[in-house]
Phi, psi and omega in degrees: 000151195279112173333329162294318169255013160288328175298296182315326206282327241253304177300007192242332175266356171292177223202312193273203205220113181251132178238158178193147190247122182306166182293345199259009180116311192306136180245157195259143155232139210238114164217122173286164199261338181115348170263012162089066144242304191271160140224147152264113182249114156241151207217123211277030164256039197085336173297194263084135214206126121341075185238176191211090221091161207273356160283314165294328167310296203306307173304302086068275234258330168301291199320290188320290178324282175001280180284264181328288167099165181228102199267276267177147179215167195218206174288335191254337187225126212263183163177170169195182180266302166249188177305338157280310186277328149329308155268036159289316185294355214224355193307306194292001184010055177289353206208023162247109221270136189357315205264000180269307175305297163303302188298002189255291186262003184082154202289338162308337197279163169269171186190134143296139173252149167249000000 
């Protein structure tokens, strides 16, 4: 499986919530729903989106960078331009529990433990 949608698997299994604000001003917020499957993508000028699996998270999440673009981030709000580097942030597994995080990317990868 391609590191990249090992990343998507990781993010789908996550908890928490990632916000970033697009090149159009807008900020996008990504919150997985908890059933390791779903993500929720909003985006606050209304759109919203559903997705179900880490090929549609990805595709999802291409489409959006694409049309839009991702200008800027700060402490409160994360970002990058494309799709590795968003879902690089996830690199950090903080909040996916260790052994679970190996058995997903394999025992080879580096990982931070919290």
């Amino acid at each position: 499986m391609d590191y990249l949608f090992k990343l998507a698997d990781v993010a789908l299994k996550s908890v928490g919530k990632k916000t970033f604000t697009l090149e159009d001003g807008h900020s996008m917020t990504i919150s997985p729903s908890g059933d390791g499957k779903t993500m929720k993508i909003d985006i606050d000028d209304g759109e919203s989106y559903k997705t179900r699996g880490s090929n549609s998270f990805v595709s999802q999440i291409v489409k959006i960078l694409k049309n839009r673009g991702v200008a800027w981030w700060d402490e409160t709000k994360e970002g990058q331009d494309n799709v590795y580097n968003v879902l690089s942030m996830y690199e950090q597994f903080e909040d996916v529990p260790q052994q679970e995080r190996q058995d997903m990317l394999g025992n080879n990868c580096f990982v931070n433990s919290h």
